[in-house]
N, CA, C and O atoms as CSV, one atom per row, in Angstrom:
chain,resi,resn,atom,element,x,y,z
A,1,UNK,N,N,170.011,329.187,-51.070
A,1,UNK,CA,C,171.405,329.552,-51.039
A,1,UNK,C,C,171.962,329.257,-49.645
A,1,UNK,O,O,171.361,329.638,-48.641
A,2,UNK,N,N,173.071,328.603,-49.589
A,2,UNK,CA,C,174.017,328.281,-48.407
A,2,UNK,C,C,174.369,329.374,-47.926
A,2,UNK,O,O,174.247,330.425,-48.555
A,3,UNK,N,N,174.977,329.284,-46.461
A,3,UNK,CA,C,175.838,330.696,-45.819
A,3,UNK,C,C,176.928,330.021,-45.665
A,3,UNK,O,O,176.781,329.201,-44.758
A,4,UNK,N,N,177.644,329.999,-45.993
A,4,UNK,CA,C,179.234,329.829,-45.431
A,4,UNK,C,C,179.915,330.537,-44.433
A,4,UNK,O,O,180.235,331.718,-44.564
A,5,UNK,N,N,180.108,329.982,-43.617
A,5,UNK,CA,C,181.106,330.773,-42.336
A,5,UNK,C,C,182.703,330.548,-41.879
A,5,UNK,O,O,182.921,329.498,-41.275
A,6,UNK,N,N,183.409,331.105,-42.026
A,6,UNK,CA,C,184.404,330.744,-41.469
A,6,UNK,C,C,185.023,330.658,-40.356
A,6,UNK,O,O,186.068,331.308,-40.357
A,7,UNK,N,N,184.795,330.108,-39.390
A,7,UNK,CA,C,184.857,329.733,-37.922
A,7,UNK,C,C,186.094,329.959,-37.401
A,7,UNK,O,O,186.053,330.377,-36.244
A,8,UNK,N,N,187.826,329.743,-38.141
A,8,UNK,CA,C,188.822,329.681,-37.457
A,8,UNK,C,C,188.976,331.476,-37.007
A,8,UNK,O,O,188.536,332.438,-37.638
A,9,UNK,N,N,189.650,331.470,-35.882
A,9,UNK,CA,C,189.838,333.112,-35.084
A,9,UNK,C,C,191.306,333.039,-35.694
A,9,UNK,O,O,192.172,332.276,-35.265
A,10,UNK,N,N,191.489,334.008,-36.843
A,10,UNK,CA,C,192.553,334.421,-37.584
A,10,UNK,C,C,193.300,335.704,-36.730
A,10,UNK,O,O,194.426,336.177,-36.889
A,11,UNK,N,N,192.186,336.089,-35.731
A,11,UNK,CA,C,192.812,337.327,-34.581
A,11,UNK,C,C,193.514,336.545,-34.240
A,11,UNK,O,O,194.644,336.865,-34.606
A,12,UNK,N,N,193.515,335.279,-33.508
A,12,UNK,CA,C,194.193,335.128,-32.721
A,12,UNK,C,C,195.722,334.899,-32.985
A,12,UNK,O,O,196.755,335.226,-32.400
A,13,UNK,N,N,195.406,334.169,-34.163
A,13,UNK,CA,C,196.830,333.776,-34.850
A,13,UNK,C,C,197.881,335.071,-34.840
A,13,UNK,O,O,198.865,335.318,-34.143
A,14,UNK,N,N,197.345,335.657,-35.730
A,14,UNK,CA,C,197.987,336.938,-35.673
A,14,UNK,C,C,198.530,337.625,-34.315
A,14,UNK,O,O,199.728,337.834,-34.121
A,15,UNK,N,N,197.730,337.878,-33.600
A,15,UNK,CA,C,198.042,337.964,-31.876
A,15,UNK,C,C,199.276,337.402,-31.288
A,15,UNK,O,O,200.273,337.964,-30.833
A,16,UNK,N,N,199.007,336.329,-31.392
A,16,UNK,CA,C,199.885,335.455,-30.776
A,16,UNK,C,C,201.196,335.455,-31.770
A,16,UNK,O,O,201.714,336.522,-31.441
A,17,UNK,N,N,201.654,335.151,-32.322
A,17,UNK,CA,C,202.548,335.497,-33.269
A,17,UNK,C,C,203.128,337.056,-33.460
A,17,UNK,O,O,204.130,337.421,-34.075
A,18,UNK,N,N,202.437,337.614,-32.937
A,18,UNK,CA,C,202.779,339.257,-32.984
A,18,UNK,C,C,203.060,339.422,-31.558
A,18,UNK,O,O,203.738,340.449,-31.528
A,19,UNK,N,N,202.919,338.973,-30.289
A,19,UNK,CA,C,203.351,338.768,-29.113
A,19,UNK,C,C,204.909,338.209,-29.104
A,19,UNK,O,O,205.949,338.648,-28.613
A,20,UNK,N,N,204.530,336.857,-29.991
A,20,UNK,CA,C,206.043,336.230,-29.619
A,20,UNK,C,C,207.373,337.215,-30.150
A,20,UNK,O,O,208.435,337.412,-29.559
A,21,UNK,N,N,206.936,337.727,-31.416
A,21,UNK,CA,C,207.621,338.747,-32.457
A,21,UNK,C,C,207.977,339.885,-31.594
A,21,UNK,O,O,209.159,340.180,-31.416
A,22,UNK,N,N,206.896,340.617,-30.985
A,22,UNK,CA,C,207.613,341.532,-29.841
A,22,UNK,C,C,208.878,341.328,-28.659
A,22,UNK,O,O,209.923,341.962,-28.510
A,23,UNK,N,N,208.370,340.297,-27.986
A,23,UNK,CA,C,209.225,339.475,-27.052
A,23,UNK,C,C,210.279,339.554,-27.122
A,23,UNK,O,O,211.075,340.098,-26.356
A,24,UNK,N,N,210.510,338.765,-28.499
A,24,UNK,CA,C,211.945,338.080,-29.200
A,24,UNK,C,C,212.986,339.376,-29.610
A,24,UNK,O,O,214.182,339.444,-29.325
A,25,UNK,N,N,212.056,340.535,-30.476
A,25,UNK,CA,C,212.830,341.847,-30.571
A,25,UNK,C,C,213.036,342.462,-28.987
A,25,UNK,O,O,214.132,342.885,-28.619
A,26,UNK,N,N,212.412,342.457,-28.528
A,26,UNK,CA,C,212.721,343.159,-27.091
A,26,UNK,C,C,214.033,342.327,-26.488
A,26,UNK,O,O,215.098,342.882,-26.214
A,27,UNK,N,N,213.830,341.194,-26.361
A,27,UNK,CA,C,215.124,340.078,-25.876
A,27,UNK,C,C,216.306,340.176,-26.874
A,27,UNK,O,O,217.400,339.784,-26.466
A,28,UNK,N,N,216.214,340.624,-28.051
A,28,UNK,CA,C,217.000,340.467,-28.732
A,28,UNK,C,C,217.923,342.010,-28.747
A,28,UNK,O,O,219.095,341.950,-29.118
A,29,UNK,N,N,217.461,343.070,-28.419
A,29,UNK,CA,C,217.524,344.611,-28.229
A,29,UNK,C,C,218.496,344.845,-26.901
A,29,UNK,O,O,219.434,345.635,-26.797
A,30,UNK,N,N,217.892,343.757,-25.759
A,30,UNK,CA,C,218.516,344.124,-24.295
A,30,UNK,C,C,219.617,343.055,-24.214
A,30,UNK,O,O,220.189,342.986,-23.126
A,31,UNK,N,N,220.152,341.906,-25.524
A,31,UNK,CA,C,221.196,341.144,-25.520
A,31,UNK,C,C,222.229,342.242,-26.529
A,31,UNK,O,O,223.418,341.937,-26.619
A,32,UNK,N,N,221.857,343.168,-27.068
A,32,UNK,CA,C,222.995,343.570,-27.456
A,32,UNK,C,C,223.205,344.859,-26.912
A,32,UNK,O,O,224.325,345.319,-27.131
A,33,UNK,N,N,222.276,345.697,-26.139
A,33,UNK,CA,C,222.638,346.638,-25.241
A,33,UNK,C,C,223.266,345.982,-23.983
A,33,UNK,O,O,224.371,346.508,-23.851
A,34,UNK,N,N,223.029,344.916,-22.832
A,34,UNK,CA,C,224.097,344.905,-22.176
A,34,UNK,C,C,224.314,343.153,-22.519
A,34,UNK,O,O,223.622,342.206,-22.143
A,35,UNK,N,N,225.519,343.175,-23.354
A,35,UNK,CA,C,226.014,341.250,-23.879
A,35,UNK,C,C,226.668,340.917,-22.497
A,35,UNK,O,O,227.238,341.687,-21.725
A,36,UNK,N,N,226.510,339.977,-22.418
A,36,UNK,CA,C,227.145,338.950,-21.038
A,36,UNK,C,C,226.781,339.638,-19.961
A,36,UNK,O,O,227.682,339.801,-19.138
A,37,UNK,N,N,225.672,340.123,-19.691
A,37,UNK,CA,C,225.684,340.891,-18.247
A,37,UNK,C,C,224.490,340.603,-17.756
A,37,UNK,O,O,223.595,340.013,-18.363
A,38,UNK,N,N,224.443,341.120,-16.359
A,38,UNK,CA,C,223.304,340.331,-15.624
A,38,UNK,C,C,221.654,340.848,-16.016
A,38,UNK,O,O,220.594,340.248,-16.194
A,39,UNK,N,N,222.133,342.461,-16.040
A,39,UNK,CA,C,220.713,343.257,-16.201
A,39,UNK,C,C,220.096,342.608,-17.973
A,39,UNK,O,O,218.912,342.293,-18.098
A,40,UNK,N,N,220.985,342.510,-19.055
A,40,UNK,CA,C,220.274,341.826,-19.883
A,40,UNK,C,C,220.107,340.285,-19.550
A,40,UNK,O,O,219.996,339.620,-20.580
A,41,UNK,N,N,220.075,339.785,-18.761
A,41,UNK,CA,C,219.640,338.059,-18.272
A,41,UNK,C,C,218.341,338.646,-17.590
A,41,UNK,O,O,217.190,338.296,-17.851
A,42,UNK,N,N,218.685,339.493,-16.774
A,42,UNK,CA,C,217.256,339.259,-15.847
A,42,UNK,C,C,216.367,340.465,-16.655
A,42,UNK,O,O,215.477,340.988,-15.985
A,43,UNK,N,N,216.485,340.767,-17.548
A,43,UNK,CA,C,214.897,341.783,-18.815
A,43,UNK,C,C,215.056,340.457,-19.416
A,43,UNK,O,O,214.143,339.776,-18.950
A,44,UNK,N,N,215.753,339.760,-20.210
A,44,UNK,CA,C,215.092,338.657,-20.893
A,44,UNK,C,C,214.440,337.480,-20.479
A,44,UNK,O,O,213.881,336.714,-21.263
A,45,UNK,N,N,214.527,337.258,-18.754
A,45,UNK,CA,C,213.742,336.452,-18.103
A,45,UNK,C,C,212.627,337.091,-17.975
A,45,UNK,O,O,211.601,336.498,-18.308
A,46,UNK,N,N,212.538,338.461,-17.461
A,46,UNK,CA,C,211.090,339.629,-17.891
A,46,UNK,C,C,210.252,339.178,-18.447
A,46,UNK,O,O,209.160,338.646,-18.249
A,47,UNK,N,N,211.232,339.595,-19.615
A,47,UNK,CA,C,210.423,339.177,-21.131
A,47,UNK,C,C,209.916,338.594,-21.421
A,47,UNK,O,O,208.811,338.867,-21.888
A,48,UNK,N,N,210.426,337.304,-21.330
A,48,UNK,CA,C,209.863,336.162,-21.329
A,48,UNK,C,C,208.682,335.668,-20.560
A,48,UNK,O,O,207.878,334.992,-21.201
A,49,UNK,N,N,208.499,335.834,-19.605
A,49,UNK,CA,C,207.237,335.534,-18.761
A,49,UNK,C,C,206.538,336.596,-19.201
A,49,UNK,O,O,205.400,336.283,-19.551
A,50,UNK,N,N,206.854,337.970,-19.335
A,50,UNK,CA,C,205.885,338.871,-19.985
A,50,UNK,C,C,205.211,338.115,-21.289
A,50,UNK,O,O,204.044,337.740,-21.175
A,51,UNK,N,N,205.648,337.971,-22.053
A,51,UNK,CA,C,205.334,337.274,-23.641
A,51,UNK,C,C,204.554,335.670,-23.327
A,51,UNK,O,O,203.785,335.229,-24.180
A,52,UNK,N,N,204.813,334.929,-22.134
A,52,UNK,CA,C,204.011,333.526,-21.564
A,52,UNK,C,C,202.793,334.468,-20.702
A,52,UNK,O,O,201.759,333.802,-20.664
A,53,UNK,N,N,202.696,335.252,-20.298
A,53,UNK,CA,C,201.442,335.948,-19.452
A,53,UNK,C,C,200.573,336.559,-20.485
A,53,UNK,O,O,199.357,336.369,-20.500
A,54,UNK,N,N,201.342,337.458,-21.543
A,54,UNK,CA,C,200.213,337.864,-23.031
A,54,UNK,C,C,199.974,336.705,-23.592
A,54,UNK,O,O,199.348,337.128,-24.563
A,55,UNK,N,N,199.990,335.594,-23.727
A,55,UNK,CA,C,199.629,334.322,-24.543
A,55,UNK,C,C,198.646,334.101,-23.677
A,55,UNK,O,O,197.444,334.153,-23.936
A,56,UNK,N,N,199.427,333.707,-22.042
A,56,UNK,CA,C,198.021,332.991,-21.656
A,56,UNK,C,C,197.017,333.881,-21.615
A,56,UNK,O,O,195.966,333.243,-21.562
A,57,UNK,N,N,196.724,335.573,-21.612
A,57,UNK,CA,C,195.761,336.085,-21.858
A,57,UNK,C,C,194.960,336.353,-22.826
A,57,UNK,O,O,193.842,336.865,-22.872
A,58,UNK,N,N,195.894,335.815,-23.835
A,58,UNK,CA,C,195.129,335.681,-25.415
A,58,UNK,C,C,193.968,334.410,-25.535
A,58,UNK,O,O,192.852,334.408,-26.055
A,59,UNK,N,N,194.764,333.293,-24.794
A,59,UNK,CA,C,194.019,331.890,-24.953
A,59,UNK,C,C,193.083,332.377,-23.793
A,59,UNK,O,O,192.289,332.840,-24.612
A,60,UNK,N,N,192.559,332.639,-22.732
A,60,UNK,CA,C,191.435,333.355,-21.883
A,60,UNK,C,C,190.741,334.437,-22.560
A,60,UNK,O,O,189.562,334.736,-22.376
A,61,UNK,N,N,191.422,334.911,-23.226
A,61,UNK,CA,C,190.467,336.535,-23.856
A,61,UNK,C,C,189.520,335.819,-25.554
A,61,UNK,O,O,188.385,335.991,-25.997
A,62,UNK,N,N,190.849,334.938,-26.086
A,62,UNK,CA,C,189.618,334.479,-27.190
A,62,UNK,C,C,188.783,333.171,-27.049
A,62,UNK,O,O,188.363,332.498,-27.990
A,63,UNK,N,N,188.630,332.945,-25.862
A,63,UNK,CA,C,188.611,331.802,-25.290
A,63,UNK,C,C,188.269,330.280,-25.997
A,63,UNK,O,O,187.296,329.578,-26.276
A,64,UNK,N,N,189.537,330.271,-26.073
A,64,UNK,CA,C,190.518,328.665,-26.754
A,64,UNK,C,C,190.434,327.762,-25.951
A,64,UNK,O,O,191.071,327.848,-24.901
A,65,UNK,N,N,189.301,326.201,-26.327
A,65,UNK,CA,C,189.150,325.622,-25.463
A,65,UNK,C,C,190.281,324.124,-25.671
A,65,UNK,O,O,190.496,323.309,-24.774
A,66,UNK,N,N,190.827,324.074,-26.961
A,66,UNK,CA,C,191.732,323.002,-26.754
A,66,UNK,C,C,193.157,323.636,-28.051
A,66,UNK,O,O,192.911,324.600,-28.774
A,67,UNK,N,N,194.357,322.999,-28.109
A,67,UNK,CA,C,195.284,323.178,-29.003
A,67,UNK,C,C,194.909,322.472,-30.020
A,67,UNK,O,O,195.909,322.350,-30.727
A,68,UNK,N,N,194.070,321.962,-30.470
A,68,UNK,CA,C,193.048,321.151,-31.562
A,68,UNK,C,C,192.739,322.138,-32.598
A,68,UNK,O,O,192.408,321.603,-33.656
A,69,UNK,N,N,192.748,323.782,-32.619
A,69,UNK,CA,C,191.969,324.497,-33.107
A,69,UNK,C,C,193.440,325.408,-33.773
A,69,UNK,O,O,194.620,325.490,-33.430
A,70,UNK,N,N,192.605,325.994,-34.886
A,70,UNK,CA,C,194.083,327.103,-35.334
A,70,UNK,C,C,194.364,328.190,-34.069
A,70,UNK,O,O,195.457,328.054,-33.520
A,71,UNK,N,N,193.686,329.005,-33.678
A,71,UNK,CA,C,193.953,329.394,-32.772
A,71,UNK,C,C,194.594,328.566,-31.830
A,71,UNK,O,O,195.793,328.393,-32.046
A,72,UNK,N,N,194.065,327.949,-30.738
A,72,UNK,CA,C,194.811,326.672,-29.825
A,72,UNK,C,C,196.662,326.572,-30.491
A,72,UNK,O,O,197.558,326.961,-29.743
A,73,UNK,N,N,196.949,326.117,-31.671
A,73,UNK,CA,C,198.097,325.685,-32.325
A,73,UNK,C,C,199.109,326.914,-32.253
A,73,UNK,O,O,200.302,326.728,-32.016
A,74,UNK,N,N,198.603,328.098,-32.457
A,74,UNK,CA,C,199.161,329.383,-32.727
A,74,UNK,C,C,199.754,329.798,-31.681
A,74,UNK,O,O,200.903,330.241,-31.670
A,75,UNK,N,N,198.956,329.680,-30.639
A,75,UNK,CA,C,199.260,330.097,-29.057
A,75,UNK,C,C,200.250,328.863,-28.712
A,75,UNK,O,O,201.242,329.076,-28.016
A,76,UNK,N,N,199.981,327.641,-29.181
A,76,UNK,CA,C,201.059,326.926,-28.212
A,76,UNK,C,C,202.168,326.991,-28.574
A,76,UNK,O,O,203.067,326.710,-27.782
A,77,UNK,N,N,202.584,327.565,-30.502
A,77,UNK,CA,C,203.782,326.917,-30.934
A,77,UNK,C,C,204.414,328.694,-30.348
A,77,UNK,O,O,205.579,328.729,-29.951
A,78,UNK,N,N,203.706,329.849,-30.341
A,78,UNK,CA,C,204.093,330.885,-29.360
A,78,UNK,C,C,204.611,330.602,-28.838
A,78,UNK,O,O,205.812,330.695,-29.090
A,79,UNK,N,N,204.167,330.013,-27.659
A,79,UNK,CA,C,204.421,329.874,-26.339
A,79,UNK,C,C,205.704,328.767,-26.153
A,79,UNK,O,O,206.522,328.891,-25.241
A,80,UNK,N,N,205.752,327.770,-27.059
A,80,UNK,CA,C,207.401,327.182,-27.233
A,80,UNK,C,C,207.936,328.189,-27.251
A,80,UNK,O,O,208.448,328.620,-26.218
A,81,UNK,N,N,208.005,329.073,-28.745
A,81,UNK,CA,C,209.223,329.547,-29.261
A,81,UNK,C,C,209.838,330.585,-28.473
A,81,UNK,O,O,210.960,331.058,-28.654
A,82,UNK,N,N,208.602,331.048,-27.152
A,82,UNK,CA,C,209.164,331.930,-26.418
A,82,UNK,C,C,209.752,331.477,-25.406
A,82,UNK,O,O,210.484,332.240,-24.776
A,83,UNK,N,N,209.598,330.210,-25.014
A,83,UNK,CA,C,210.345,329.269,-23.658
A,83,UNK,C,C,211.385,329.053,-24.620
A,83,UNK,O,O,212.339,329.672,-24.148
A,84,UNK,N,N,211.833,328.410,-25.945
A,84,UNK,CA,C,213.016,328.310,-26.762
A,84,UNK,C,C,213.764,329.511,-26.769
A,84,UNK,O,O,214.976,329.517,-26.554
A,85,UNK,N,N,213.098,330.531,-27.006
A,85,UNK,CA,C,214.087,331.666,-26.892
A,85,UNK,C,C,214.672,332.052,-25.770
A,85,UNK,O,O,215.707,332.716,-25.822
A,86,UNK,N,N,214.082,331.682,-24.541
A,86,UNK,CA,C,214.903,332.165,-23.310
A,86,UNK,C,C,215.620,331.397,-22.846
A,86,UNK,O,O,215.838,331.448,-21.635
A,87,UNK,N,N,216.311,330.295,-23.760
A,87,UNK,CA,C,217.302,329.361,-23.284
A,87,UNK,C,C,218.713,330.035,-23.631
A,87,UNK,O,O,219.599,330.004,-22.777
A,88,UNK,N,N,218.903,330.558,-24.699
A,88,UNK,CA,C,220.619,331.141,-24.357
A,88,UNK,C,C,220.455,332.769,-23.636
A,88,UNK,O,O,221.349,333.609,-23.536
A,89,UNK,N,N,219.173,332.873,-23.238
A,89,UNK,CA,C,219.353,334.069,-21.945
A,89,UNK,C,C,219.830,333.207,-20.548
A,89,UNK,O,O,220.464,333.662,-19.596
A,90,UNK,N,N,219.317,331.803,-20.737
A,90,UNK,CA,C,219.457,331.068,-19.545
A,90,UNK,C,C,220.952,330.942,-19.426
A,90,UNK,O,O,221.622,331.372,-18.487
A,91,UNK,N,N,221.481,330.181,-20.692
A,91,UNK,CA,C,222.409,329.419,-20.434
A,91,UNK,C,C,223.656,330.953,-20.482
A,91,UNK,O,O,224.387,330.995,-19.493
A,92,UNK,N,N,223.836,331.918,-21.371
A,92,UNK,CA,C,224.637,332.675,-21.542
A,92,UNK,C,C,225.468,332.031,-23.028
A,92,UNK,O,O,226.427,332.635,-23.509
């Protein structure tokens, strides 16, 4: 009888995707508590590097050696959508 294993880290996916999901509600929480103002620009720049610092500690903690891998893919398209999201904190 064979063993079958399933090798892809489904933590991570989840992780990472549940990082960006936090982020985005948090950025999205401090754009409608203060709209057009500085203190919500500079928590969603926070944020944002907060949510790029939990990724890169996800890809070190499950240690992801290329974006080749489901894990690897999970963390990077994260890690866009959280540099995408802090563009109309950028721009206003």
């Amino acid at each position: 009888m064979t063993r079958c294993s399933n090798r892809t880290d489904w933590i991570a996916v989840v992780a990472a995707f549940a990082i960006w999901t936090a982020q985005f509600m948090a950025k999205w929480a401090a754009s409608v508590i203060f709209p057009d103002a500085a203190p919500g620009r500079i928590l969603g720049i926070v944020l944002s590097l907060g949510g790029l610092a939990a990724l890169a500690w996800l890809w070190r903690a499950r240690r992801v050696e290329t974006v080749r891998s489901v894990a690897g893919l999970a963390i990077g398209i994260a890690g866009l959508a959280t540099v995408f999201d802090t563009l109309p904190v950028l721009i206003g």
